[in-house]
C-alpha positions in Angstrom: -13.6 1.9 8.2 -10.3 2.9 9.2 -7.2 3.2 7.4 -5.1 0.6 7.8 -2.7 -0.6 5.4 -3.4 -3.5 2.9 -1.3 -6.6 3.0 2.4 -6.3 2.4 4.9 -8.4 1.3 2.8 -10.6 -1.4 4.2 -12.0 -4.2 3.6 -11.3 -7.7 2.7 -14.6 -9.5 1.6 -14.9 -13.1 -1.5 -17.8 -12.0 -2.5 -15.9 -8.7 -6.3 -14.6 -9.5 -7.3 -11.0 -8.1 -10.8 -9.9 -8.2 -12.0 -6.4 -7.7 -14.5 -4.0 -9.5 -13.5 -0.7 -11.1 -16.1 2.1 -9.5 -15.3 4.0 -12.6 -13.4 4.1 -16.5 -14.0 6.8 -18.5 -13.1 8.4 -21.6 -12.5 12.2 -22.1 -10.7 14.3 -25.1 -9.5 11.2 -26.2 -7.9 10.2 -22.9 -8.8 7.1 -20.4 -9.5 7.9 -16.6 -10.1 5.2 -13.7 -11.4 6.8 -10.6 -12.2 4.4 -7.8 -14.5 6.1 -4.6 -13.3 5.2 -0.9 -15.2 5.7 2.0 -12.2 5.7 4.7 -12.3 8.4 7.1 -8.4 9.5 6.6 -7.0 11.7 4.6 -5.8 11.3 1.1 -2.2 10.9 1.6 -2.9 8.3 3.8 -5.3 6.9 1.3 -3.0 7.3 -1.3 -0.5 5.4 0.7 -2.9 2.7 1.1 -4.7 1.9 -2.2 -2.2 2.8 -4.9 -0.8 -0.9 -5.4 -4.9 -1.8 -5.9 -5.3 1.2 -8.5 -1.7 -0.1 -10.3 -3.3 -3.8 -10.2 -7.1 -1.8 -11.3 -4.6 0.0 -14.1 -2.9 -3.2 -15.2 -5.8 -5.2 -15.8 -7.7 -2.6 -17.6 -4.3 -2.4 -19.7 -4.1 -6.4 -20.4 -8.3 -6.8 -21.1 -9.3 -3.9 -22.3 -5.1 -3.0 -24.7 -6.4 0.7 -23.8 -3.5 2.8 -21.7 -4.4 5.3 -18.8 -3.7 8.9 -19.0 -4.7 9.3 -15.4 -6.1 7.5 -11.9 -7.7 9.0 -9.2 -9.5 8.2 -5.5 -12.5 10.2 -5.0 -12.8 10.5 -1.1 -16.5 10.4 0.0 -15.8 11.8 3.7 -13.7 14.7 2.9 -14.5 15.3 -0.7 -10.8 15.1 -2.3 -10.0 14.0 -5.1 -6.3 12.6 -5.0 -4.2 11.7 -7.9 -2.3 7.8 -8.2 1.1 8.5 -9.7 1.9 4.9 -11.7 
């Protein structure tokens, strides 16, 4: 996979459906975490660039479903090992 940018330009709508699956949710010293694992072969600014607007979706959802707020979201990058922070 390479890393090309997601679609830009969509429109928020309040009926549109999104599906997606969280890799990972966790809670720690009373604290929730979402780390999500890509397998792009760039580097983490570029995947940072690329899936932030999915993690603030991921971050939203969790917030509406779950009424739980995140302390923290990550991407854990399989092909270099880095783990690079989502600022939301």
């Amino acid at each position: 996979m390479n890393c090309a940018p997601l679609a830009k330009g969509r429109e928020r709508h309040p009926y549109l459906s999104r599906q997606g699956v969280i890799d990972l949710l966790f809670f720690n010293d009373g604290k929730w975490f979402l780390v999500d694992y890509k397998t792009d072969n760039c580097s983490a600014k570029e995947a940072v660039e690329k899936y932030s607007l999915q993690m603030k979706l991921y971050a939203e959802a969790i917030t509406a479903i779950y009424h739980i707020d995140l302390a923290e979201i990550y991407l854990y990058l399989f092909h270099t090992g880095e783990i690079a922070p989502i600022k939301f």
